[in-house]
GUPASE-731678 format. One record per residue (C-alpha): z, x, y. Coordinates in nm, 4 decimals. Example, Ala and Ser with C-alpha at 12.3 -4.5 7.8 and 13.67 -1.06 7.14 Angstrom:
% GUPASE-731678
<rec pz="0.7800" px="1.2300" py="-0.4500"/>
<rec pz="0.7140" px="1.3670" py="-0.1060"/>
//
This chain:
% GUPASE-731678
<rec pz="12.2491" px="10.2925" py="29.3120"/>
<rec pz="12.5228" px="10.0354" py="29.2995"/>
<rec pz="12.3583" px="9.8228" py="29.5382"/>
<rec pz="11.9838" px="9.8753" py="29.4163"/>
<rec pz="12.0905" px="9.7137" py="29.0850"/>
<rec pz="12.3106" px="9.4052" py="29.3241"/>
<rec pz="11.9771" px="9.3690" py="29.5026"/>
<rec pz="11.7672" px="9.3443" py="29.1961"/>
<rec pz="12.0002" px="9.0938" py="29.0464"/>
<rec pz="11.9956" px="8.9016" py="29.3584"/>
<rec pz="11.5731" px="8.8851" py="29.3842"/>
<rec pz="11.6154" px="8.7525" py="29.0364"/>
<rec pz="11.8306" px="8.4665" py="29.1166"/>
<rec pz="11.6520" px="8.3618" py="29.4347"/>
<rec pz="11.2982" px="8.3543" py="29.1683"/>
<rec pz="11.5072" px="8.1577" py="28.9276"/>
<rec pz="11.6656" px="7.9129" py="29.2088"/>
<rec pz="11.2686" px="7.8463" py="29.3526"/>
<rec pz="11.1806" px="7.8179" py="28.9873"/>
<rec pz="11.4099" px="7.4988" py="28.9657"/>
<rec pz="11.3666" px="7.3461" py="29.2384"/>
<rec pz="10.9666" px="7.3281" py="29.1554"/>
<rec pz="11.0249" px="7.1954" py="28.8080"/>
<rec pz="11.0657" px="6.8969" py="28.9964"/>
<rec pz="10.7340" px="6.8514" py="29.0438"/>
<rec pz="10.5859" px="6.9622" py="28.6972"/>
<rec pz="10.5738" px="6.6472" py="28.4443"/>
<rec pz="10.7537" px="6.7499" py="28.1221"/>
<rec pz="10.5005" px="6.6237" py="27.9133"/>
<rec pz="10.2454" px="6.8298" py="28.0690"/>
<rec pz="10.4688" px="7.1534" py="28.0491"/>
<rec pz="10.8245" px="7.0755" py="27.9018"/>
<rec pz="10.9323" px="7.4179" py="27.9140"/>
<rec pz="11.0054" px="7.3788" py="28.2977"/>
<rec pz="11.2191" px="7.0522" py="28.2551"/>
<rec pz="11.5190" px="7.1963" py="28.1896"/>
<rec pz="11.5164" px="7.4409" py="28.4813"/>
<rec pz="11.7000" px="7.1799" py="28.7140"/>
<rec pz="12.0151" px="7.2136" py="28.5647"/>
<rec pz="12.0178" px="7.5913" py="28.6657"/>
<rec pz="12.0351" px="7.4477" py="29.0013"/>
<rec pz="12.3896" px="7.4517" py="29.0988"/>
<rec pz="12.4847" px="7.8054" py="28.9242"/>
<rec pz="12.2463" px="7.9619" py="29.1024"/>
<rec pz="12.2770" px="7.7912" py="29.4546"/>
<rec pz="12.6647" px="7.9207" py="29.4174"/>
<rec pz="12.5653" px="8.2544" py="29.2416"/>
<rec pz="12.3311" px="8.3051" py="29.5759"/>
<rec pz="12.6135" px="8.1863" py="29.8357"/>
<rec pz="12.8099" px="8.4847" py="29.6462"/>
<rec pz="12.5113" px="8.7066" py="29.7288"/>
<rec pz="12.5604" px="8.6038" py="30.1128"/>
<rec pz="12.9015" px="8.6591" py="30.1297"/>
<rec pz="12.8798" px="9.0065" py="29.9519"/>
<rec pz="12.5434" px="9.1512" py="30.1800"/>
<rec pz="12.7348" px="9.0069" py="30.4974"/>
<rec pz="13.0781" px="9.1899" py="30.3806"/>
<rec pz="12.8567" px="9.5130" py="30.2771"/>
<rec pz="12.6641" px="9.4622" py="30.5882"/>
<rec pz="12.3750" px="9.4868" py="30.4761"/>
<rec pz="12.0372" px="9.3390" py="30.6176"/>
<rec pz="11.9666" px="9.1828" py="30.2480"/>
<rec pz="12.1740" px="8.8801" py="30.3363"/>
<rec pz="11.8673" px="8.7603" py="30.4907"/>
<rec pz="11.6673" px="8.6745" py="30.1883"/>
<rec pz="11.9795" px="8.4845" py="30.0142"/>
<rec pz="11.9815" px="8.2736" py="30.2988"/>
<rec pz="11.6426" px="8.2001" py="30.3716"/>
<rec pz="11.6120" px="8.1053" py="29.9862"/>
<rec pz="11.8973" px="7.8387" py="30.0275"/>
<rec pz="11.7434" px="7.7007" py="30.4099"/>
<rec pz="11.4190" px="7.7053" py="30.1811"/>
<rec pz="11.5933" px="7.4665" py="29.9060"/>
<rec pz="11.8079" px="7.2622" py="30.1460"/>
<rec pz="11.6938" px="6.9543" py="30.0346"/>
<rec pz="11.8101" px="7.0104" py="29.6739"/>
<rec pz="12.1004" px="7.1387" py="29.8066"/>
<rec pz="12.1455" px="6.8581" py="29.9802"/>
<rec pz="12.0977" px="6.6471" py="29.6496"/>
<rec pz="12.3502" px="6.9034" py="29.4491"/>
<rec pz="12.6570" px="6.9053" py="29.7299"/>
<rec pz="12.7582" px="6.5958" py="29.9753"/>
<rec pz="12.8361" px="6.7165" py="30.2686"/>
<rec pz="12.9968" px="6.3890" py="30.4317"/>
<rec pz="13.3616" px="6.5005" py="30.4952"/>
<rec pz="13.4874" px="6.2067" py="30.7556"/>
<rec pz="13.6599" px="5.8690" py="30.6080"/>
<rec pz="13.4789" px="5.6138" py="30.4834"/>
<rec pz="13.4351" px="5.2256" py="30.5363"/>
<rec pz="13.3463" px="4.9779" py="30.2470"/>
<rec pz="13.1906" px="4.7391" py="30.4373"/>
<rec pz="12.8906" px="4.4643" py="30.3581"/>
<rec pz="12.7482" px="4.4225" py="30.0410"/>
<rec pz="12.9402" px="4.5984" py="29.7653"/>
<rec pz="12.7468" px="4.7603" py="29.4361"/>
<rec pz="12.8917" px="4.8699" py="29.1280"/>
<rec pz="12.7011" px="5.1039" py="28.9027"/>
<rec pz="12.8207" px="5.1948" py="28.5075"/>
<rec pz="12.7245" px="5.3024" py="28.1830"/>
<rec pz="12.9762" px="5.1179" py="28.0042"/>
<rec pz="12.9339" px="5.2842" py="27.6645"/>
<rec pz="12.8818" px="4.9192" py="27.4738"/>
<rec pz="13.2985" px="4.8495" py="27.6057"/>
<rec pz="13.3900" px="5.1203" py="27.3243"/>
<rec pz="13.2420" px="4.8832" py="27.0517"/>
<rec pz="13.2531" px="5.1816" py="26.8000"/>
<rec pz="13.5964" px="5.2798" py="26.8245"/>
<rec pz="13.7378" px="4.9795" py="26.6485"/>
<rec pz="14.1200" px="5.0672" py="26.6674"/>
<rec pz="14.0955" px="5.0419" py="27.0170"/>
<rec pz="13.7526" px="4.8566" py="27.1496"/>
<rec pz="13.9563" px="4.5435" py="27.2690"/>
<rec pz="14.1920" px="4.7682" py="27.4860"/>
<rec pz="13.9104" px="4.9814" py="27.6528"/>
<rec pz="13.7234" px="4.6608" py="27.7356"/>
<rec pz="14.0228" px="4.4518" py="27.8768"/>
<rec pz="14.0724" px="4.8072" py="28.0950"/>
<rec pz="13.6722" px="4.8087" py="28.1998"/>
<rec pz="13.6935" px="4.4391" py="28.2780"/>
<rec pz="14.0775" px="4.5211" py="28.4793"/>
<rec pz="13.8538" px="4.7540" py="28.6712"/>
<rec pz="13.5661" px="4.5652" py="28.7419"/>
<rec pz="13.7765" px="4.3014" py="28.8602"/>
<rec pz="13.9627" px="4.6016" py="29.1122"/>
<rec pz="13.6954" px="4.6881" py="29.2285"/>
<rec pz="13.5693" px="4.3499" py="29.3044"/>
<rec pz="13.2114" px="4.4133" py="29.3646"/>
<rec pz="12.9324" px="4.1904" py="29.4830"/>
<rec pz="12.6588" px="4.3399" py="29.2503"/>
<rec pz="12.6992" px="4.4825" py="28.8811"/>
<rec pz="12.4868" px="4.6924" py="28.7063"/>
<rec pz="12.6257" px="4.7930" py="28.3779"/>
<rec pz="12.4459" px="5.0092" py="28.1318"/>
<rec pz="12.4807" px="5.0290" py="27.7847"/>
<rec pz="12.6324" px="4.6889" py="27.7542"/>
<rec pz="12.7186" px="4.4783" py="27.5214"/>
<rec pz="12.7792" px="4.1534" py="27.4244"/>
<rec pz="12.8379" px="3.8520" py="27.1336"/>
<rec pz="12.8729" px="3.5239" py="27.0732"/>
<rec pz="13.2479" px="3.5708" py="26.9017"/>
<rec pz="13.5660" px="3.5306" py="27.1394"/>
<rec pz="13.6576" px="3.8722" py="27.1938"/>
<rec pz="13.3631" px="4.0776" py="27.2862"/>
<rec pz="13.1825" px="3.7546" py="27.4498"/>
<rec pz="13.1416" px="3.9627" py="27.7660"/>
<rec pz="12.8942" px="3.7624" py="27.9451"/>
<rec pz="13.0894" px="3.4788" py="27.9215"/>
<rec pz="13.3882" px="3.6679" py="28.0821"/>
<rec pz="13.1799" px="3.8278" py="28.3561"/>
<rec pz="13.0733" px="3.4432" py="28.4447"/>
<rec pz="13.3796" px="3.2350" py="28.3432"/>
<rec pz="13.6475" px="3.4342" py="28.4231"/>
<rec pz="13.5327" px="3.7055" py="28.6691"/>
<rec pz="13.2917" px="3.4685" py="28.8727"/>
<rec pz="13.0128" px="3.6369" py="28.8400"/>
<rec pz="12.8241" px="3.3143" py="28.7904"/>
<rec pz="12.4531" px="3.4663" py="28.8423"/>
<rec pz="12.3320" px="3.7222" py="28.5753"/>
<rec pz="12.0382" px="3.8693" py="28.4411"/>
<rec pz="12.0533" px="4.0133" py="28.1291"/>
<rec pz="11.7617" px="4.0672" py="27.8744"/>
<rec pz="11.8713" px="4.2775" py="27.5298"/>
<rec pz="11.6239" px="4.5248" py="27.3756"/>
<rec pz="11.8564" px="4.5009" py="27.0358"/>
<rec pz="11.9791" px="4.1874" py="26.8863"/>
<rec pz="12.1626" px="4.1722" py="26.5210"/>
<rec pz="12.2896" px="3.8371" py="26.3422"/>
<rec pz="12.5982" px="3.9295" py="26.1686"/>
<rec pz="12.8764" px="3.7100" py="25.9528"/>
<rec pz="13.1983" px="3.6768" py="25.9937"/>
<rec pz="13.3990" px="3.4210" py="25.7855"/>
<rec pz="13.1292" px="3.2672" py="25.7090"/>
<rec pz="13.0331" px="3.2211" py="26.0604"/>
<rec pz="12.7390" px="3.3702" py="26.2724"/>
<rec pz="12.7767" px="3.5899" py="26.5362"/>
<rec pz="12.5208" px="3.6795" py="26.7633"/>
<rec pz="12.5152" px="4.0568" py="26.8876"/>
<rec pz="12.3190" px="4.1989" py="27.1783"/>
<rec pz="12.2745" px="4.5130" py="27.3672"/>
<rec pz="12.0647" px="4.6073" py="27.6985"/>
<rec pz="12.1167" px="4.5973" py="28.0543"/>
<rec pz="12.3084" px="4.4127" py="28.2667"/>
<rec pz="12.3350" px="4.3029" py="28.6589"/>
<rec pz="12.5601" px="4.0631" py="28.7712"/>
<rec pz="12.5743" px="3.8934" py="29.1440"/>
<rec pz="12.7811" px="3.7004" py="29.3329"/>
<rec pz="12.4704" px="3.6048" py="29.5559"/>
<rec pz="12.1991" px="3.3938" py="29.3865"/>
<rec pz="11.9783" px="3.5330" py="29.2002"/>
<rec pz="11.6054" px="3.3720" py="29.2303"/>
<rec pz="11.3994" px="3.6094" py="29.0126"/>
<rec pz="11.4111" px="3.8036" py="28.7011"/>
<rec pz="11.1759" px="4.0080" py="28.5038"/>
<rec pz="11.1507" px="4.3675" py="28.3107"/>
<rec pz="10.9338" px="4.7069" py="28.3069"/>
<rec pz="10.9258" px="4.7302" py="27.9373"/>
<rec pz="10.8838" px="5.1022" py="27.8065"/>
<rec pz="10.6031" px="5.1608" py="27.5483"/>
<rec pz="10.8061" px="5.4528" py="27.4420"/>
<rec pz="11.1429" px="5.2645" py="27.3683"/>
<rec pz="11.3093" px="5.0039" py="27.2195"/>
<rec pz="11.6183" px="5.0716" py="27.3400"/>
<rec pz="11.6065" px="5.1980" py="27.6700"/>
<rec pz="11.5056" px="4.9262" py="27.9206"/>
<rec pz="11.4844" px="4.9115" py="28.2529"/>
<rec pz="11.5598" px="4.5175" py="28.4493"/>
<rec pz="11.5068" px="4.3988" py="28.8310"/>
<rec pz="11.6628" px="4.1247" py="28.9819"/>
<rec pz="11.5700" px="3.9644" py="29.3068"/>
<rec pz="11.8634" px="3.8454" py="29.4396"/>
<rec pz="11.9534" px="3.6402" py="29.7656"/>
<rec pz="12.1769" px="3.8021" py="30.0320"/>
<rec pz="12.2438" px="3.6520" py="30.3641"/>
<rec pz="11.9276" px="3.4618" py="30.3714"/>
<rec pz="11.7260" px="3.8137" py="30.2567"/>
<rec pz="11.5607" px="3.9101" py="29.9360"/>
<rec pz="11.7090" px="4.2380" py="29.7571"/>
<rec pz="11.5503" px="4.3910" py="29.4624"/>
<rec pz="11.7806" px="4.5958" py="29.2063"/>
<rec pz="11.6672" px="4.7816" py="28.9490"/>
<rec pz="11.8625" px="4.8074" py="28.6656"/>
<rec pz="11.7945" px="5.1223" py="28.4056"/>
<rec pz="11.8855" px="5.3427" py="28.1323"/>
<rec pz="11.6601" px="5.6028" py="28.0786"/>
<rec pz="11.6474" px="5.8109" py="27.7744"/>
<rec pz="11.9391" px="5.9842" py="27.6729"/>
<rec pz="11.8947" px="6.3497" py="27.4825"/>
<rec pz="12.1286" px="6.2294" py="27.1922"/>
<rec pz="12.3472" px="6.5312" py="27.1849"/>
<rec pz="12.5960" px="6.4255" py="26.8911"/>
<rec pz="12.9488" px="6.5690" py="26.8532"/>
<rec pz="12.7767" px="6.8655" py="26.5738"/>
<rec pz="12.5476" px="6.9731" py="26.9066"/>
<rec pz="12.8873" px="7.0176" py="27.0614"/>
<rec pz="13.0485" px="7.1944" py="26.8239"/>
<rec pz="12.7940" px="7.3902" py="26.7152"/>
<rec pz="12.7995" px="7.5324" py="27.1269"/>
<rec pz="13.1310" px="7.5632" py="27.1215"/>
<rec pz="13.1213" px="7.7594" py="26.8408"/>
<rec pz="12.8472" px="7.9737" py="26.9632"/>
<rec pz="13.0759" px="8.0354" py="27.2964"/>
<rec pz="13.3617" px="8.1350" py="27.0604"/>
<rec pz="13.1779" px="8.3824" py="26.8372"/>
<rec pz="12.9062" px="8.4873" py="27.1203"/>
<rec pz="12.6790" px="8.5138" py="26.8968"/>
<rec pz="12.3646" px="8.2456" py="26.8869"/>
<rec pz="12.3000" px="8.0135" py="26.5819"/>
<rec pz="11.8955" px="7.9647" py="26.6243"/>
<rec pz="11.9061" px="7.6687" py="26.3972"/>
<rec pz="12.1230" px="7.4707" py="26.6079"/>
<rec pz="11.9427" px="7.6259" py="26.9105"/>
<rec pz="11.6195" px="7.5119" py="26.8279"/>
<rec pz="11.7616" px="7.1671" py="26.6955"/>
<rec pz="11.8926" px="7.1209" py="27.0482"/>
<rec pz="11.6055" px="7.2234" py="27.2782"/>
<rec pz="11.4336" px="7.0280" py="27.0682"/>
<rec pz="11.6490" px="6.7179" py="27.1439"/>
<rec pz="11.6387" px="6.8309" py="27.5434"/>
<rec pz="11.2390" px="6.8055" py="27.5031"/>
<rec pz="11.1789" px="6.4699" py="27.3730"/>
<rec pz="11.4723" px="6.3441" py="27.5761"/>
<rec pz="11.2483" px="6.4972" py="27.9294"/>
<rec pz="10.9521" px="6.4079" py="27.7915"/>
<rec pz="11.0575" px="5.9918" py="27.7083"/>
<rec pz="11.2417" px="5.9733" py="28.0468"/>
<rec pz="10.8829" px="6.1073" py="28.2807"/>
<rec pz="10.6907" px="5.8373" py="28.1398"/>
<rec pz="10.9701" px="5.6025" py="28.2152"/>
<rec pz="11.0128" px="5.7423" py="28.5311"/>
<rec pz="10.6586" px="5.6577" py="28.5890"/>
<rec pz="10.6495" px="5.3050" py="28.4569"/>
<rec pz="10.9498" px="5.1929" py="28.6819"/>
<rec pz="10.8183" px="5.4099" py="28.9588"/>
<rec pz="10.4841" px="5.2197" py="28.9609"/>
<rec pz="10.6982" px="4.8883" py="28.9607"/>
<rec pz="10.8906" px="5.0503" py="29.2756"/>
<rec pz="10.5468" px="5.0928" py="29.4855"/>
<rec pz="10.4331" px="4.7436" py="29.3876"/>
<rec pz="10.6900" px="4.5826" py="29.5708"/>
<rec pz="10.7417" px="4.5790" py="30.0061"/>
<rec pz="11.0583" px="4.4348" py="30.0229"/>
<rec pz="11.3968" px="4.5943" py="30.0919"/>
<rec pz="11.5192" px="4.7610" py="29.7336"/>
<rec pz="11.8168" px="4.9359" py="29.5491"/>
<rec pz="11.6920" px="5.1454" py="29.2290"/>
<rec pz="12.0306" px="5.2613" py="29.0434"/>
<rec pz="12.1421" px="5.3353" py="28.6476"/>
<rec pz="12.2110" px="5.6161" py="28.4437"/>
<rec pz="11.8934" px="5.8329" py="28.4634"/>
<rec pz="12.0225" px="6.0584" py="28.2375"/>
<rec pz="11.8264" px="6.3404" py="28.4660"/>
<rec pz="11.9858" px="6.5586" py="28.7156"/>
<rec pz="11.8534" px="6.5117" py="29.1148"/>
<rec pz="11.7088" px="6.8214" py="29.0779"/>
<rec pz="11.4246" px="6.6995" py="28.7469"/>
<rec pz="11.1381" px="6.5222" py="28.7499"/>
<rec pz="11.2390" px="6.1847" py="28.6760"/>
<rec pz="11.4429" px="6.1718" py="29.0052"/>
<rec pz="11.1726" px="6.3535" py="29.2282"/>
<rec pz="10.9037" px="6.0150" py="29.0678"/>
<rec pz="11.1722" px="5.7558" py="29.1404"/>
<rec pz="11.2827" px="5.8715" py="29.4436"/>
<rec pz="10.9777" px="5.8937" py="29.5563"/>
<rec pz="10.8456" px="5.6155" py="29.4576"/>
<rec pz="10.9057" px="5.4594" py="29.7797"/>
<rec pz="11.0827" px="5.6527" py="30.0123"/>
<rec pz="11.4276" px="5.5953" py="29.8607"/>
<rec pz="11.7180" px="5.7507" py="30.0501"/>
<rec pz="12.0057" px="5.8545" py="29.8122"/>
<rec pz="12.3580" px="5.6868" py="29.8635"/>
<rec pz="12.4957" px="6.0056" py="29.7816"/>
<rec pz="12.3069" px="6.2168" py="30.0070"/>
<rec pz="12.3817" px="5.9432" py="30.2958"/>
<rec pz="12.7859" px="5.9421" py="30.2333"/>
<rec pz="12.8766" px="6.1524" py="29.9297"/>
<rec pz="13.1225" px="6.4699" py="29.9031"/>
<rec pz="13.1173" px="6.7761" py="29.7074"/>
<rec pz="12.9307" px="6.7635" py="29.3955"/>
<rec pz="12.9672" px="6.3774" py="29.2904"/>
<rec pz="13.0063" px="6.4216" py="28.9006"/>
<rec pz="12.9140" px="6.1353" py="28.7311"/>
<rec pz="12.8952" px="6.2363" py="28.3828"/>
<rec pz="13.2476" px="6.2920" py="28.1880"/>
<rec pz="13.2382" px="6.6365" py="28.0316"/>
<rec pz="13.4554" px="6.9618" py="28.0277"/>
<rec pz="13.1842" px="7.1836" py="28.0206"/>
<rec pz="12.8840" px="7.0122" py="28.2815"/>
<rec pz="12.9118" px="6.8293" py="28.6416"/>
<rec pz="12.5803" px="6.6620" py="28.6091"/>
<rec pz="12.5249" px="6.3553" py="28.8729"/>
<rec pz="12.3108" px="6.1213" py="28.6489"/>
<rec pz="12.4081" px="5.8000" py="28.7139"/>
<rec pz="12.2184" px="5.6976" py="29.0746"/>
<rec pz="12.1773" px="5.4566" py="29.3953"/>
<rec pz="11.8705" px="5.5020" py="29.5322"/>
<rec pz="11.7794" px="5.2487" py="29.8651"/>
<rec pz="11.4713" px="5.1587" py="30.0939"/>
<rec pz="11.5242" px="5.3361" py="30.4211"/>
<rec pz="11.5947" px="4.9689" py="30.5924"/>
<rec pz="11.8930" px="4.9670" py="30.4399"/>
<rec pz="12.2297" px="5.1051" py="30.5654"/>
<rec pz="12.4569" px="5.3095" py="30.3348"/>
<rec pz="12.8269" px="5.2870" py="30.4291"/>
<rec pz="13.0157" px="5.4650" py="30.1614"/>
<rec pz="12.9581" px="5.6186" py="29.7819"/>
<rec pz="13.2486" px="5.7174" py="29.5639"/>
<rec pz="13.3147" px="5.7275" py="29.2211"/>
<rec pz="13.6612" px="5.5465" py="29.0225"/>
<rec pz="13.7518" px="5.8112" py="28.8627"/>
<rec pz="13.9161" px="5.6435" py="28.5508"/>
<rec pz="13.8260" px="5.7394" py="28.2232"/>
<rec pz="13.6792" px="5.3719" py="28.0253"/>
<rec pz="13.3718" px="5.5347" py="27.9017"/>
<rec pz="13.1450" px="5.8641" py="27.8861"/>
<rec pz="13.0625" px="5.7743" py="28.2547"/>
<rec pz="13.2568" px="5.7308" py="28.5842"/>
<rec pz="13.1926" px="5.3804" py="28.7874"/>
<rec pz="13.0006" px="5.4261" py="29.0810"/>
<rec pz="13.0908" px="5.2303" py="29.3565"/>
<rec pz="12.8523" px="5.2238" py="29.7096"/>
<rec pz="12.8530" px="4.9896" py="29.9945"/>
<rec pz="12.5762" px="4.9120" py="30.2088"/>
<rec pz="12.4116" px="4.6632" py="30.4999"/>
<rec pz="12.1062" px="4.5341" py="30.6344"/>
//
C-alpha cells in the first residue's frame, strides 16, 4: 500500500518535471500560465534522483521510469547542474559579467563604499571585457564611473547608451545622471549600436563589435525585465511560510508581477534573438536575463544561433548567480558561437550587489 502511494507520488513528479522542461518552448504571452514551470526544475530533478535511490534500495523495477525521465531531460539537467569537476585555466580573452545594482546608488550611507569595493573588484579581477548591468553613472566626482572605468582602470574603449537620463542640482551646479548598460574593452572597439525594446524604457539591450587579435567579436550586452518583487513581496512570503496559511491578496499581487515580468522578457527575448540570427560572425550574448535556463527566454536566445553555454562547457554544481536565502536561480548568462573555445566559468562570490560577478574565459 505503502509503495502504491510512493509510486503514485513519483508518476506525479516525473509529469511535473516533463511539464517544465516543455514550458520552454511555449511563449508566455501566448500561454503565461506555463512560464513559471521552469523554476520547478531543480526540486523536482532532485525530488526524482530521491525516487532512484529509494526504488534501487527497495529493489524495485520502478527505478526505471525515474531514470528514463531524467536521461529524457538531460539537457536541462545539464543546464541546472555543471558537471565539470577538474581544475580550471583562465586563459585568452577574459569576460566579466554583472548586474551592478546602480553601485548601491540608493543606499546613501554607504553608496561610495560599495562602489570603491565593486571598482576594487573589477580591478582584481582584471578582465579584458565588461559588461555591467544596471549601471550607473554622473557627471559629479564621486559617482563619475565612466570616467573611472577609462581614466583610472584603463578601460579606454566603452560603449554605453542610457535608457534614463535626469538633470539634477547640486550647489547650484548641474549634474548629469544616467543609467543603462555598460561594456567596457581593453581591445578596440569599432562598432556600436542597440536593439531597442518597444516594451521598455528601461531595460535595454547593447552590442559591441569589438577587435580581438585581428578578429571581430560581437557582445551583447542586456538586462531583461526584472519581475519587481519589492521587500513587501518578501515579507508577505515569509510571512505566509511562518503562519502556513496563504494570503490570496498578496498571492495574486505576485503572480501577477511573475506574468508581466515573463511576458516583457519573451518579446525581448525575441527582439535580441532576431538581432543574434542577423549576424555570421563569431558572438558572446551575456547579461542578467532575469529567466532561469530552463524558461523561454533562454531556450529563444540560446537558440538563436547555436549558442553553447559557458556554464554548461566548464561550470560546477548549480552556478547560483542570483543572491537570495531562499532561491539558487542562474540568471545572469554567457552564451558563445560554437567557434569559440570556453576555458573556465566561475563566479566571485563577494557580496557588492543583488548579483554575483561572473567571470569566463575563452579563445578563438
Amino acid at each position: 500500500m505503502l509503495k502504491g502511494f510512493f509510486a503514485i507520488i513519483n508518476l506525479i513528479t516525473i509529469a511535473l518535471m516533463l511539464l517544465s522542461v516543455v514550458s520552454a518552448y511555449i511563449n508566455p504571452n501566448s500561454v503565461w500560465q506555463f512560464s513559471f514551470a521552469g523554476m520547478l526544475f531543480l526540486p523536482l530533478m532532485i525530488t526524482n534522483l530521491a525516487f532512484v535511490i529509494l526504488w534501487l534500495l527497495a529493489k524495485k523495477w520502478f527505478v526505471l521510469l525515474p531514470i528514463a525521465a531524467l536521461m529524457l531531460c538531460y539537457k536541462s539537467v545539464l543546464l541546472t547542474f555543471g558537471f565539470n569537476f577538474g581544475a580550471q585555466q583562465e586563459k585568452g580573452v577574459k569576460i566579466l559579467v554583472w548586474n551592478v545594482r546602480n553601485f548601491d546608488l540608493y543606499n546613501w550611507s554607504k553608496n561610495l563604499e560599495t562602489r570603491a569595493k565593486v571598482m576594487q573588484l573589477i580591478e582584481a579581477e582584471d578582465a579584458d571585457i565588461i559588461c555591467l548591468q544596471e549601471f550607473y553613472t554622473d557627471s559629479g566626482t564621486l559617482m563619475n564611473n565612466i570616467k573611472y572605468l577609462a581614466d583610472t582602470l584603463g578601460y579606454s574603449f566603452y560603449h554605453f547608451e542610457p535608457t534614463v537620463e535626469v538633470n539634477r542640482y547640486h550647489n547650484r551646479k548641474k549634474i548629469e545622471q544616467k543609467w543603462g548598460e555598460a561594456t567596457f574593452s581593453k581591445f578596440p572597439i569599432i562598432n556600436r549600436s542597440r536593439v531597442d525594446f518597444t516594451n521598455s524604457k528601461s531595460n535595454d539591450c547593447i552590442y559591441t563589435d569589438i577587435l580581438v587579435s585581428g578578429d571581430t567579436l560581437r557582445v551583447y550586452n542586456m538586462h531583461l525585465q526584472s519581475i519587481h518583487l519589492d521587500n513587501n513581496d518578501y515579507t508577505a512570503l515569509l510571512e505566509m511560510e511562518q503562519k502556513q496559511e496563504p494570503d490570496w491578496k498578496n498571492i495574486r499581487k505576485i503572480v501577477r508581477k511573475m506574468k508581466n515580468g515573463s511576458r516583457s522578457r519573451a518579446s525581448q527575448a525575441e527582439q535580441v534573438a532576431m538581432s543574434i540570427r542577423k549576424y555570421k560572425g563569431r558572438q558572446i550574448v551575456c547579461g542578467d536575463f532575469n529567466d532561469v535556463p530552463i524558461s523561454y527566454t533562454y531556450n529563444k536566445l540560446a537558440n538563436a544561433n547555436q549558442m553553447q553555454d559557458a556554464f554548461v562547457a566548464k561550470g560546477f554544481a548549480l552556478g547560483k548567480t542570483f543572491i537570495n536565502p531562499y532561491l539558487y536561480l542562474r540568471i545572469d548568462n554567457v552564451l558563445a558561437s560554437t567557434s569559440i573555445h570556453i576555458n573556465s566559468w566561475r563566479t566571485n562570490q563577494k557580496v557588492l550587489s543583488d548579483h554575483y560577478a561572473v567571470c569566463v574565459s575563452f579563445s578563438f
